[in-house]
FIVEX-10598 format. One record per residue (C-alpha): z, x, y. Coordinates in Angstrom, 3 decimals, padded with zeros to 6 digits. Each point is the difference from the previous one (the first is absolute). Layout:
<atoms>
zz Z xx X yy Y;
...
</atoms>
This chain:
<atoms>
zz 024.570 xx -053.420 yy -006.528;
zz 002.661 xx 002.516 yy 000.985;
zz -001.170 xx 002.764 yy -001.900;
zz -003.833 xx -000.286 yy 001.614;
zz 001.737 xx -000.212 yy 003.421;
zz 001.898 xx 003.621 yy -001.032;
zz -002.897 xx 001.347 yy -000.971;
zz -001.901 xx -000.945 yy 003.163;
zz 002.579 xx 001.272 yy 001.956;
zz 000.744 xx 003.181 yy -002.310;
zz -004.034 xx 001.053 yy -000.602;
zz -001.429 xx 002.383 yy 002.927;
zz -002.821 xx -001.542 yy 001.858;
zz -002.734 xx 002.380 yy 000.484;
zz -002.999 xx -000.031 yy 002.522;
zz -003.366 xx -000.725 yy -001.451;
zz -001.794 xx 003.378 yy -000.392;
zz -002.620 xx 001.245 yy 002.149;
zz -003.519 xx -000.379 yy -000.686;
zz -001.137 xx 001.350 yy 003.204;
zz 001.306 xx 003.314 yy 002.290;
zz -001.052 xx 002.094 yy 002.489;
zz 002.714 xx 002.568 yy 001.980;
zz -000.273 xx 003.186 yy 001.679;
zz -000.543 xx 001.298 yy 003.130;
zz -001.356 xx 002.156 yy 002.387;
zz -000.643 xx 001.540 yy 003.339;
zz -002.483 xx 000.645 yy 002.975;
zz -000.031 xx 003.278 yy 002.139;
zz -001.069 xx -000.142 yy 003.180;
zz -001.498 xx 002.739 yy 002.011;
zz 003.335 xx 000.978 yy 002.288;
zz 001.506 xx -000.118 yy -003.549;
zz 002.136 xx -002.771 yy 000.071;
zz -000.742 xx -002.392 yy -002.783;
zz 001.240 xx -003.518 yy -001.450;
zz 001.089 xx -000.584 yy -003.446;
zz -000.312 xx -003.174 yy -002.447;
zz 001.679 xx -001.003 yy -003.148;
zz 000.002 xx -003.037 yy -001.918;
zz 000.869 xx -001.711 yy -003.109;
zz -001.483 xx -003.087 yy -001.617;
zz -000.208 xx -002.136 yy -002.804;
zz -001.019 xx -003.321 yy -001.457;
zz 001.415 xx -001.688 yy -003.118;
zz -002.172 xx -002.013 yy -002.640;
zz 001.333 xx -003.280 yy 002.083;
zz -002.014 xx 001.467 yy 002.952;
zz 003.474 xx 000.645 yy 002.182;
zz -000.473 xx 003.007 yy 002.143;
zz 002.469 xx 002.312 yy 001.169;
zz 000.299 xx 003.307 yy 002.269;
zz 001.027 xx 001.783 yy 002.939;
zz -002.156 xx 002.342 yy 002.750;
zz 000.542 xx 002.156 yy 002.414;
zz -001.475 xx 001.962 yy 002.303;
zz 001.178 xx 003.001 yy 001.927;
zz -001.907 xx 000.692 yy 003.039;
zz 001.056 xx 003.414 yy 001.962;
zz -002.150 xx -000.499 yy 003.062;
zz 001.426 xx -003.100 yy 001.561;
zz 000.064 xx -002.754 yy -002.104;
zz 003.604 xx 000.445 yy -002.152;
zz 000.599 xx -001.389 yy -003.436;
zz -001.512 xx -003.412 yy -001.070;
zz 001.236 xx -001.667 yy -003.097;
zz -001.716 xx -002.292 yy -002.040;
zz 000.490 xx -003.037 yy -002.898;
zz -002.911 xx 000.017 yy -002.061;
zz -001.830 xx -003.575 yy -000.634;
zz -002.700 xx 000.427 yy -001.311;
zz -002.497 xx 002.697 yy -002.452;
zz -003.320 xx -000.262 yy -001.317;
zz -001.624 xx 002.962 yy -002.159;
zz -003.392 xx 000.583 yy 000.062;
zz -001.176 xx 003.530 yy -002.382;
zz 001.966 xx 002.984 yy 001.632;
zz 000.576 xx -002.346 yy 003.139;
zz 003.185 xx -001.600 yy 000.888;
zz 000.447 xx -002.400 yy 002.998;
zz 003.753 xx -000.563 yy 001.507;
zz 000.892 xx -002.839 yy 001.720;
zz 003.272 xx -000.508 yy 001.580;
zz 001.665 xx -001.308 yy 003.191;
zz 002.238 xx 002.297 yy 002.329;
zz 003.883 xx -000.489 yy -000.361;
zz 001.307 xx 003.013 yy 002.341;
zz -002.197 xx 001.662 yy 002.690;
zz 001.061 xx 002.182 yy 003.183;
zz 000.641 xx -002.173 yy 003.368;
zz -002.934 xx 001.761 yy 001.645;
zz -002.590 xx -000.235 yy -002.519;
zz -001.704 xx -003.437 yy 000.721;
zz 000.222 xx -000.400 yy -003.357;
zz 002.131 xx -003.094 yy -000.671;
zz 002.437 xx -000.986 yy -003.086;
zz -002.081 xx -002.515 yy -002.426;
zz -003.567 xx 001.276 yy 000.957;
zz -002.503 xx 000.083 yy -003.123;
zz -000.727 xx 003.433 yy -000.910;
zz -001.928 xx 001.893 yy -002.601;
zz -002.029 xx 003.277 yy -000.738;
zz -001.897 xx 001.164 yy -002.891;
zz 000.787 xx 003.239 yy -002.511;
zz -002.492 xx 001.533 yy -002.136;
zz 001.775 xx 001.607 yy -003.214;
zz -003.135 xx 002.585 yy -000.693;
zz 001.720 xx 001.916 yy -003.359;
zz 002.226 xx 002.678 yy -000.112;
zz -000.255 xx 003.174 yy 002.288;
zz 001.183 xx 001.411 yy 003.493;
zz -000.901 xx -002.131 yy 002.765;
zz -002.721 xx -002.408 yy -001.423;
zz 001.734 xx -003.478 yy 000.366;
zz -000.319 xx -001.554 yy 003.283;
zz 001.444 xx -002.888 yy 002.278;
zz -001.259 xx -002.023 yy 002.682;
zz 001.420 xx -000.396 yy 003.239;
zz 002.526 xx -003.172 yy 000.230;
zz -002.335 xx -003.083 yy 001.548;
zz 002.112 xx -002.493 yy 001.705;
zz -000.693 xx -004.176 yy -000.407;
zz -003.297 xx 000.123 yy 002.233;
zz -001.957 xx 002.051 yy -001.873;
zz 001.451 xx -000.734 yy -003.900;
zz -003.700 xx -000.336 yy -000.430;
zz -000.014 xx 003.362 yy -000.440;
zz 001.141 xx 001.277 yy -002.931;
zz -002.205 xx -002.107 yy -002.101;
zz -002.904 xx 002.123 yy 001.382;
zz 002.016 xx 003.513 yy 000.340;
zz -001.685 xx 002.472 yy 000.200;
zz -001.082 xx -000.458 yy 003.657;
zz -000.441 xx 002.811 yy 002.436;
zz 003.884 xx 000.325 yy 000.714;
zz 000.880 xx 003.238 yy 001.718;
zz 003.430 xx 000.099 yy -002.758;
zz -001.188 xx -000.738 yy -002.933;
zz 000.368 xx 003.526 yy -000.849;
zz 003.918 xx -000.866 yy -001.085;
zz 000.247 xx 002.066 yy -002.597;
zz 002.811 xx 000.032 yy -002.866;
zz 000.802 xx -001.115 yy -003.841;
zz -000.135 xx -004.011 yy -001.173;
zz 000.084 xx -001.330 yy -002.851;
zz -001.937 xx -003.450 yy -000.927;
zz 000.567 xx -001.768 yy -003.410;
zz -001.574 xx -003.643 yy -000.814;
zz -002.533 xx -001.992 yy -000.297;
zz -002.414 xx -000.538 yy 002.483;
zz 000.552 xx -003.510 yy 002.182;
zz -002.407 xx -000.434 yy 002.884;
zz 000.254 xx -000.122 yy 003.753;
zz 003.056 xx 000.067 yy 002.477;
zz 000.212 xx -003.758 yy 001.356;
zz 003.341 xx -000.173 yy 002.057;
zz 002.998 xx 001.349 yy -000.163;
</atoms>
């Protein structure tokens, strides 16, 4: 009994590989040529436990918004990001624990051919299970990387 308690305590634990992830980022330039900025990391073991971190970098008013990722679904060269807020500026109406997610599109290697959706807050979630919708920045461009299998719809996050 001893000698399977030392080797419980002696034996590294290590986290359950992922089976699905999707990071990157990206950026939007406006026309007075200040822009905002996105990067992200996520992943999702074979027990279906997700983990990641978000944030966004807005240089026109907003300030930096951070993220916990909850939730990722994979559909073809589609990923959809769910999350909830955990830091946001005073100002930004934004508030700490509000759903959040936004959809990247990982289309192959190349300059500038991956794209990112703008961040939809809890009212309109709905949203990034039908993205692409006539959105004004979806023209985020940058690099992302998707690996997985594909898993369906964003529910809730």
């Amino acid at each position: 009994m001893g000698i399977l308690l030392l080797l419980a305590i002696v034996l590294p634990v290590s986290a359950a590989p992922a089976i699905q992830k999707v990071t990157g980022g990206g950026w939007y330039v406006y026309s007075d040529g200040s822009h905002t900025t996105k990067s992200f990391t996520v992943q999702v073991d074979a027990q279906g436990n997700v983990k990641g971190k978000w944030v966004v970098n807005s240089y026109i008013k907003e300030g930096t918004f951070r993220a916990d990722v909850t939730s990722l679904q994979i559909i073809g060269n589609r990923a959809i990001i769910g999350g909830r807020v955990t830091d946001t500026p005073e100002d930004s109406g934004v508030p700490v624990g509000e759903k959040i997610c936004m959809v990247v599109v990982d289309n192959g290697q190349g300059k500038n051919v991956d794209k990112i959706s703008i961040t939809y807050e809890e009212y309109e979630l709905e949203k990034c299970n039908t993205w692409p919708l006539p959105d004004p920045l979806n023209d985020y461009i940058g690099d992302i990387q998707i690996s997985g299998p594909n898993v369906g719809l964003l529910t809730s996050s």
